[in-house]
PALO-333219 format. One record per atom (N, C-alpha, C): z, y, x. Coordinates in steps of 0.2 Angstrom, whole numbers, plus 2048, in hexadecimal, padded with zeros to 3 digits. Layout:
N
ZYX ...
//
This chain:
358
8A57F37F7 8A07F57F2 89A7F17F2 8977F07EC 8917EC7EC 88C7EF7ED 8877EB7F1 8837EF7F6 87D7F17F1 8797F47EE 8757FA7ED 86E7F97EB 86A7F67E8 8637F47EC 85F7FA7EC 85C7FB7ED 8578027ED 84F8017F0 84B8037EB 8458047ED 84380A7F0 84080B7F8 8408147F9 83A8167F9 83480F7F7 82E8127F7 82980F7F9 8228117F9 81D80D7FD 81B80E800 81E808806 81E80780C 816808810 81180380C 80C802810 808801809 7FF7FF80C 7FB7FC807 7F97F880C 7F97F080E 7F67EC811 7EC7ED80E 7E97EC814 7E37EB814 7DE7E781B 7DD7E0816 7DB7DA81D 7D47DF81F 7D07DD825 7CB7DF828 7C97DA82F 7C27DB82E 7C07D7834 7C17DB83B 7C27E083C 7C37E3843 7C77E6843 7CD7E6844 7D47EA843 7D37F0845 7CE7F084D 7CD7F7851 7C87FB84C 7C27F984E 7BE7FD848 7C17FE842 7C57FB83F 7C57FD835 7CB804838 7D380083C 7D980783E 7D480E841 7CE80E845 7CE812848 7CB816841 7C681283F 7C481883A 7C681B835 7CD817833 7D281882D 7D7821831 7D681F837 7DA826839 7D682C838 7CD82D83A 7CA830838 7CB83282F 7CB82C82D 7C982E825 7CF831821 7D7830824 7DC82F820 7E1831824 7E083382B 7E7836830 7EB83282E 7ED82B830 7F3828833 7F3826838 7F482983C 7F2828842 7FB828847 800826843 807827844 80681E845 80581B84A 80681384B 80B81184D 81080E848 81680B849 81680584B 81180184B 80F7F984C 8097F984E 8087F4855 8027F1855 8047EA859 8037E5854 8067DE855 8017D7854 7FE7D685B 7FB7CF85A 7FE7C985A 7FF7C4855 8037C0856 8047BB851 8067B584C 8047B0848 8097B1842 8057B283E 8097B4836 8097AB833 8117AA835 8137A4834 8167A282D 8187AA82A 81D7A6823 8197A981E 8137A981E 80E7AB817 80A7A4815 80A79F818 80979A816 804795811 80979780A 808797803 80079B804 7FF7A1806 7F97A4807 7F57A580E 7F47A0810 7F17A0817 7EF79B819 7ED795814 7EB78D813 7F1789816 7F878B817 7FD787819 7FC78681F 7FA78C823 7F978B82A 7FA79182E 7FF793832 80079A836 7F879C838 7F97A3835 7F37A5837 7F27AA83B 7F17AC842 7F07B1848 7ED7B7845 7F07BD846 7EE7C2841 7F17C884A 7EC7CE848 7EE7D784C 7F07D9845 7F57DB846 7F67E0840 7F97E8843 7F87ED83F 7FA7F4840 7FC7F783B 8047FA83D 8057FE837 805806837 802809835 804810837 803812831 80581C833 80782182D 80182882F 80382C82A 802832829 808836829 80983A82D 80F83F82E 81284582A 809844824 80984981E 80D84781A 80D83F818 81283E815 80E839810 81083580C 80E82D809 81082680D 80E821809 80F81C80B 80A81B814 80A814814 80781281D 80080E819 7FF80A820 7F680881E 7FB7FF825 7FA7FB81F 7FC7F6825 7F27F2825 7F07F182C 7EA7F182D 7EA7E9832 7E87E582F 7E77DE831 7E37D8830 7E17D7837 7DD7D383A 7DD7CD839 7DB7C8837 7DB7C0837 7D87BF840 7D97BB843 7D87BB849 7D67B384B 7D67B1845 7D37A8843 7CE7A9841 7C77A2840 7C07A183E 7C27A2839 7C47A4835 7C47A382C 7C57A7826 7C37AE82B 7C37B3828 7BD7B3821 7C07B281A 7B97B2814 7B97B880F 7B47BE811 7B57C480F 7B37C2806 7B37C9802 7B47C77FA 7AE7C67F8 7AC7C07F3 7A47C07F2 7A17C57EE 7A57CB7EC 7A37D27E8 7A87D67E7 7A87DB7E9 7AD7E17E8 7B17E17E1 7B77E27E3 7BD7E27DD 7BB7E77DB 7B97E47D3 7B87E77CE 7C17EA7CB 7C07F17C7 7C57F27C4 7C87ED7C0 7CE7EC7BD 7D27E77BA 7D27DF7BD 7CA7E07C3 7CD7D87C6 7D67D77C9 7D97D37C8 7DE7D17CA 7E17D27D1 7E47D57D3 7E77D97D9 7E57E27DB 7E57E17E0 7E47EA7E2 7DE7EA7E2 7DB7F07E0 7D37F17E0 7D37F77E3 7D77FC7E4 7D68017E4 7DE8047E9 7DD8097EF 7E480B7F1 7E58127F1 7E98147EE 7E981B7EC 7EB8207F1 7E88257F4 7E98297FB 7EC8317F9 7F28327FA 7F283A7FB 7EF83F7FE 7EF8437F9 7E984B7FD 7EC8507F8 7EE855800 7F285A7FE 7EC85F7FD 7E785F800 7DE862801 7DA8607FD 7DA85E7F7 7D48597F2 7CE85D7F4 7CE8627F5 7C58657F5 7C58637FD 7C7863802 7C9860807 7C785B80A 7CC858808 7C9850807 7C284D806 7C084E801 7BB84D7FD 7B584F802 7B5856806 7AF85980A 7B2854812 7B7852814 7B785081A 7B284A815 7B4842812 7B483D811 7AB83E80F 7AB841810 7A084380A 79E84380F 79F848817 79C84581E 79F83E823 7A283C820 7A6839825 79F831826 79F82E82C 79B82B82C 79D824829 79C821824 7A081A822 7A281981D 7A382181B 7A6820815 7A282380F 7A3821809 79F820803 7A38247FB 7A182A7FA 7A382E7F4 7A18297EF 7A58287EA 7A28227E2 7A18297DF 7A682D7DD 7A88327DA 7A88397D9 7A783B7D4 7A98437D5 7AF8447D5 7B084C7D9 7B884C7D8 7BA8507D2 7BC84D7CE 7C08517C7 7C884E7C4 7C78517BD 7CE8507BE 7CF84A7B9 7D78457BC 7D583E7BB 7DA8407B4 7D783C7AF 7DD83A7A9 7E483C7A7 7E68397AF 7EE83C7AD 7F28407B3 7EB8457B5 7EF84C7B6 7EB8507BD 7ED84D7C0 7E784F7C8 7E284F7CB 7DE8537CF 7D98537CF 7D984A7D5 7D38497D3 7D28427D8 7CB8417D9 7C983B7DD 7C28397E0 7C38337E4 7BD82D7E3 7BD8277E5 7BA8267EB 7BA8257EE 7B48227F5 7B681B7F8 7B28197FC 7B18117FD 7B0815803 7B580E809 7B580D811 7AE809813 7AE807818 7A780481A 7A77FC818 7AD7F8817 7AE7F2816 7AF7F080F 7AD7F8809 7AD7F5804 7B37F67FF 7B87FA803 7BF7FB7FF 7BE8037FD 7C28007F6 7C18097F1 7C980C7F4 7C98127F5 7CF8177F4 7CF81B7F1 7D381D7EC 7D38247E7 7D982A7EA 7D582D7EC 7D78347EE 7D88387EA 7E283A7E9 7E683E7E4 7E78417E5 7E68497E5 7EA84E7E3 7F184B7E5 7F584F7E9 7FB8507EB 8008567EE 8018597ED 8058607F0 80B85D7F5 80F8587F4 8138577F7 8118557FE 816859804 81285880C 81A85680E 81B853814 820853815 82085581D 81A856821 816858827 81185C829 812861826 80B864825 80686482B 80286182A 7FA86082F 7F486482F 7F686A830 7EE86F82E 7E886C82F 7E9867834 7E3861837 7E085C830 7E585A82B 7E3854826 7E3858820 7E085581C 7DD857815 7E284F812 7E484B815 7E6846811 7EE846813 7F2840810 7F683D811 7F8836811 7FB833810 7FA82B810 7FB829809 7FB821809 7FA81F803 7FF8217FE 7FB8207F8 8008237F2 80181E7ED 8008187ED 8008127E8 7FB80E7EA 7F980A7E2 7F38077E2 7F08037DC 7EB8017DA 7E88027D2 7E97F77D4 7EB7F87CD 7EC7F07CE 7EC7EE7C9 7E67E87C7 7E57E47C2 7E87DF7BF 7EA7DF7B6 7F07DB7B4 7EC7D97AD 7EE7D37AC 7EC7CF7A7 7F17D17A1 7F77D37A0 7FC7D379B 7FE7DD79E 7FB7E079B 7FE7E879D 8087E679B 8087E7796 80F7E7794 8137E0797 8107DC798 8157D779D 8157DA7A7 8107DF7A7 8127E07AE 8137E67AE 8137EA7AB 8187F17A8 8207F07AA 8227E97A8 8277E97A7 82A7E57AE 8257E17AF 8267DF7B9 8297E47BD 8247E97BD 8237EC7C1 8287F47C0 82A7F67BA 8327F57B8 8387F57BA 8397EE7B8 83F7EB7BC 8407EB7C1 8387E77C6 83B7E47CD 83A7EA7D3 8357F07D1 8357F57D4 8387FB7D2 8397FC7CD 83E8017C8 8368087C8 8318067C7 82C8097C3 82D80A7BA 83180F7BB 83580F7B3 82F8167B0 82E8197B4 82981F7AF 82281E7AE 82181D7A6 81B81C7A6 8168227A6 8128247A9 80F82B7AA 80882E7A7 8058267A3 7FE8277A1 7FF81E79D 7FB81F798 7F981A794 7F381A792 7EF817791 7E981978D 7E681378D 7E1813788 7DD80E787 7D6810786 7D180D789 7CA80F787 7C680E78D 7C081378F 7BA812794 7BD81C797 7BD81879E 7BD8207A2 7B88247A6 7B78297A6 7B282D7A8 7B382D7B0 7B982D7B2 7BC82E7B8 7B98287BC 7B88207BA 7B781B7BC 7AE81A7BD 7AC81D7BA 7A481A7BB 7A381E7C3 79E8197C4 7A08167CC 7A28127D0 7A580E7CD 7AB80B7CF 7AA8047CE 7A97FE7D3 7A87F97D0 7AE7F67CA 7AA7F27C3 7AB7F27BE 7B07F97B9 7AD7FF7BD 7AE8047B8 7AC8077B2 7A88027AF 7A48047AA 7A78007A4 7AC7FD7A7 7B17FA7A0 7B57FD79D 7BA7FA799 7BD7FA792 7C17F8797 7CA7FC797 7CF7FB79A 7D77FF795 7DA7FC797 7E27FF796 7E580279E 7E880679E 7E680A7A2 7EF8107A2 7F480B7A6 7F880E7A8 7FC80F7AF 7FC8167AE 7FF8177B5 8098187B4 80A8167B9 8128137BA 8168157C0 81C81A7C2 81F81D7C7 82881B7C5 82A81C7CA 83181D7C9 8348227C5 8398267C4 83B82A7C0 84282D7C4 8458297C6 84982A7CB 8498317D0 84E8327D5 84B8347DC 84D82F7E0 84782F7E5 84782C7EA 84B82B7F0 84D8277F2 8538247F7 8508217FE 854822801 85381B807 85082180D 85281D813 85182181A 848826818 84482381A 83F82681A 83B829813 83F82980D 83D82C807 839831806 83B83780C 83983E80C 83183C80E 831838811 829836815 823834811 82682D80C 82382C807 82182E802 8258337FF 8248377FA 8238357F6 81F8387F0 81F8347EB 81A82E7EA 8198287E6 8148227E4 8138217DC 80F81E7DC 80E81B7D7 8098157D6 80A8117CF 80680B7CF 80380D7CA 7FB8097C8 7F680B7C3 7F68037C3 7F88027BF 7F57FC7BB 7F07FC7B4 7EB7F77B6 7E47F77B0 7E47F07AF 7E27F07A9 7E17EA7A3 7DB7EA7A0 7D67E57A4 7CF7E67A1 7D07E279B 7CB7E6796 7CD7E378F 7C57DF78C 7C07E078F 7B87DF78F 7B77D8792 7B97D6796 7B77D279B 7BC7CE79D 7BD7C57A1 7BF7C27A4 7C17C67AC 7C67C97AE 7C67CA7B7 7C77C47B7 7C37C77C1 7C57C17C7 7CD7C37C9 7CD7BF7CD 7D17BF7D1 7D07C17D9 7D47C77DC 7D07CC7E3 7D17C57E9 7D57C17E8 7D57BC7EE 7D37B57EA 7D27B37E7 7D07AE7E5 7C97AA7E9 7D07A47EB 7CC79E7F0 7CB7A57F8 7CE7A87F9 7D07AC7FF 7D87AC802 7D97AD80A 7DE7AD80A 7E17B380B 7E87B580D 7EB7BC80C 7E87BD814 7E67C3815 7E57C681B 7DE7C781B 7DA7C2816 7D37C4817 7D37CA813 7CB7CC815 7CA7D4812 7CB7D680A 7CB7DB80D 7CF7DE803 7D77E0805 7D87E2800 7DF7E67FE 7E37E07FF 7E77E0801 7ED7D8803 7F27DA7FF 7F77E07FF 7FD7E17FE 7FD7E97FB 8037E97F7 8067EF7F6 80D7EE7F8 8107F27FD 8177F17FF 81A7F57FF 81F7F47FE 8287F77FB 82E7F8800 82F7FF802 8337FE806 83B7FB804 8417F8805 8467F77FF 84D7F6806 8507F8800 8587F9805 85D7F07FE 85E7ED804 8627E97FF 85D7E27FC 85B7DD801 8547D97FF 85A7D77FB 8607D37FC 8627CE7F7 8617D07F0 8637D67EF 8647D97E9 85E7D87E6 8567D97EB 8507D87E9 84F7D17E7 8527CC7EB 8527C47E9 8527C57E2 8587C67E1 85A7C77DB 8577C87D5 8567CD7D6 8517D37D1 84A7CD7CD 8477C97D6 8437C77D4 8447BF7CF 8497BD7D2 84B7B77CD 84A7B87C8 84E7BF7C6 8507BE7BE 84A7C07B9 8477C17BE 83F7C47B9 83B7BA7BA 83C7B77BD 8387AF7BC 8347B07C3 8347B57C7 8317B77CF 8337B77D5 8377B07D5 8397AF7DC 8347B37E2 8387B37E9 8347B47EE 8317AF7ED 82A7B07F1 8237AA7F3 8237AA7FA 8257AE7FF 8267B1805 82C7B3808 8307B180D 8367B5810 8347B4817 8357BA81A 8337B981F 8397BB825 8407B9822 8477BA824 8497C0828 8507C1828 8537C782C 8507C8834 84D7C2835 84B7C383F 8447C583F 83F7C683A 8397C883D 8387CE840 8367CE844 8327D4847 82A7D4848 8267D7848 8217DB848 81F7E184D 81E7DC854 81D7E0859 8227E885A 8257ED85B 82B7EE85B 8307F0858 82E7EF84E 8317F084B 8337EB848 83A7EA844 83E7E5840 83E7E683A 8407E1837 8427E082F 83F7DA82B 8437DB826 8437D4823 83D7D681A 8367D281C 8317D3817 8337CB813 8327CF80D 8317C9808 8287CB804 8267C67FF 8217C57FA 8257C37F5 8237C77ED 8227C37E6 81B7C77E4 81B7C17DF 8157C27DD 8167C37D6 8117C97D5 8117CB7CE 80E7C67C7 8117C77C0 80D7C37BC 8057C27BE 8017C67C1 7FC7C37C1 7FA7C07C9 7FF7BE7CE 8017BC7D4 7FC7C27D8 7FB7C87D7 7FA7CE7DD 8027CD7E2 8017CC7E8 8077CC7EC 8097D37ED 8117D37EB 8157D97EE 8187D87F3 8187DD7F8 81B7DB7FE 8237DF7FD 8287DD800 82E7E3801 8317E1808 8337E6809 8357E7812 8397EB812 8427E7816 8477ED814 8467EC81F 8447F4822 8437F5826 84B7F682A 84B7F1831 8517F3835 8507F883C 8487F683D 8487FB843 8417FD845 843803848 839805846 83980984D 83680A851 83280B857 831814857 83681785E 83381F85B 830820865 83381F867 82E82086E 831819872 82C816872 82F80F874 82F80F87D 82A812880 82A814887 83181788B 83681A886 83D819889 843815884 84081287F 84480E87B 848811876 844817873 84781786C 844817865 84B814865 84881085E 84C815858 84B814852 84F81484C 85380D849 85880F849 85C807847 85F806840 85B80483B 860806836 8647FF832 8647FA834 8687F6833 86D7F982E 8727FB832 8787FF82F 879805828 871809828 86E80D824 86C80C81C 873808817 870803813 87380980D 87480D80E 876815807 873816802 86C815808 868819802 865821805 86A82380A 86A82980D 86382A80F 85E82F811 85B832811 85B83481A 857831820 858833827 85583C826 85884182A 85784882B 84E84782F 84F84C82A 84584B82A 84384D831 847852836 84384F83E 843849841 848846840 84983F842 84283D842 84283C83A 839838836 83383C83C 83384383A 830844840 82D842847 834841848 83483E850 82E839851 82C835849 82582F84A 81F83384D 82183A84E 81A83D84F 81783A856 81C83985A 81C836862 81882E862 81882C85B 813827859 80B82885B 80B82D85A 802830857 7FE82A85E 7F782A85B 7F282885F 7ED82C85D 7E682B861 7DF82D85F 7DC82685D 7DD82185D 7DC81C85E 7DD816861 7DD80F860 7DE809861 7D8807864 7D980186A 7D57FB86D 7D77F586C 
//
């Protein structure tokens, strides 16, 4: 039988930083993930094309939130040549500007993040265009997250008002040419909000006072793959500034410097993905083969880049770290169904947790 491809969801939101310790510790405060699956110093050697064509020494950390959402991969350049943005990503500039956070506590969230020290309300909390109640804040290095209304818990935390990531708002020069990207190669088949014009929801927000196309785009599907239950539901917000020339969020910068780096796709069946991307004119730009690992986790990460080259990352995951102190793992190699792992198992990451990193 022919093997299957599947998307199960998103994996992570990459975000470069100049102090891996300081930005992770505070991100656990602000956002409970504090479920650390990785913490790996060592030389990101097959990103190249993006890294001046030189291995670049990097700490990276990936962790979760047990409530349920995507992870936070948090990464340190650890070379002189770290060049932060010369102005905050404006909405519609090109790439991620924005990473969308679940909250199952919206009035919650909102009253933890308003005292939190570092962090920065743009927004009121009201209700967004196409459905939920939401709210904007800025971390201390200048990155926007949009906090969404979400009912779906897969862990209940009476401790958090949040969950982990839920997508992320991403800037497109041709909406209906990346509508239809993002479509295919990801199977974001429901379109869930369309609209054109100037948003209420947006003022505050650097370059929110423009003139956008303004859609939001989700699977339609159910979700599949070992850890699906975890993830729960995501979605992409793609915007089309219609006023203005955007930049570009890395232009003349390299991946890992600060800013959003990545949206990442967890996926069962990379050839399939090969494939998928071929046939859209999108080869890989990145493969980072079946032998990587990532300090105690494995799997095989690719890059394509979207029409407007925002990198997508996908990662079909072989093994992932549950109490490493007597060597157990999860192995999922073999785990290519589609199946769904039995939601204590996923639990068991709770033996992950930290208060924090050094």
């Amino acid at each position: 039988m022919e093997q299957r491809t599947i998307v199960c969801g998103v994996q992570q939101v990459g975000v470069g930083v100049f102090d891996v310790v300081e930005a992770y510790n505070w991100y656990i405060k602000a956002f409970g993930c504090d479920i650390l699956v990785t913490d790996d110093q060592g030389v990101a050697e097959r990103m190249l094309p993006y890294t001046g064509n030189k291995p670049r020494p990097r700490r990276a950390v990936l962790a979760f939130n047990m409530q349920g959402g995507g992870g936070f991969e948090v990464w340190q350049p650890l070379d002189n040549h770290i060049t932060p943005p010369s102005a905050p990503a404006a909405l519609g500039d090109y790439g991620i500007s924005v990473c969308k956070i679940k909250a199952k506590d919206i009035e919650g969230a909102y009253a933890h993040l308003g005292i939190l020290e570092g962090a920065t309300i743009l927004t009121g909390l009201t209700v967004s265009p196409y459905g939920p109640r939401h709210f904007y804040m800025e971390d201390p290095w200048g990155n926007v997250f949009e906090l969404v209304e979400d009912d779906y818990i897969f862990k209940n935390l009476k401790h958090c008002s949040t969950g982990g990531t839920h997508g992320a708002v991403i800037g497109v020069s041709d909406m209906d040419a990346s509508v239809t990207f993002y479509r295919k190669l990801i199977g974001y088949d429901k379109v869930i909000f369309d609209r054109t014009g100037t948003f209420e929801d947006f003022k505050g927000l650097p370059g929110g006072d423009g003139r956008f196309r303004r859609v939001l785009i989700a699977p339609s599907g159910t979700a599949e793959g070992p850890f699906a239950d975890m993830y729960g539901t995501a979605c992409i917000e793609l915007l089309q500034a219609l006023d203005r020339t955007p930049a570009k969020v890395f232009e003349g910068r390299w991946w890992g410097d600060p800013g959003f780096i990545q949206i990442c796709f967890d996926v069962i069946n990379m050839e399939g993905m090969r494939s998928r991307a071929a046939e859209l004119g999108h080869e890989f730009v990145c493969d980072g083969g079946t032998d990587f690992k990532m300090g105690d986790a494995d799997g095989h990460f690719t890059y394509v880049e979207d029409p407007d080259g925002t990198l997508i990352e996908l990662v079909e995951t072989f093994r992932v770290p549950v109490y490493k102190k007597f060597g157990l793992y999860l192995n999922l190699r073999n785990r290519r169904s589609g199946k769904k792992l039995p939601r204590l198992v996923i639990q068991a990451l709770s033996l992950l947790r930290v208060k924090a990193i050094q």
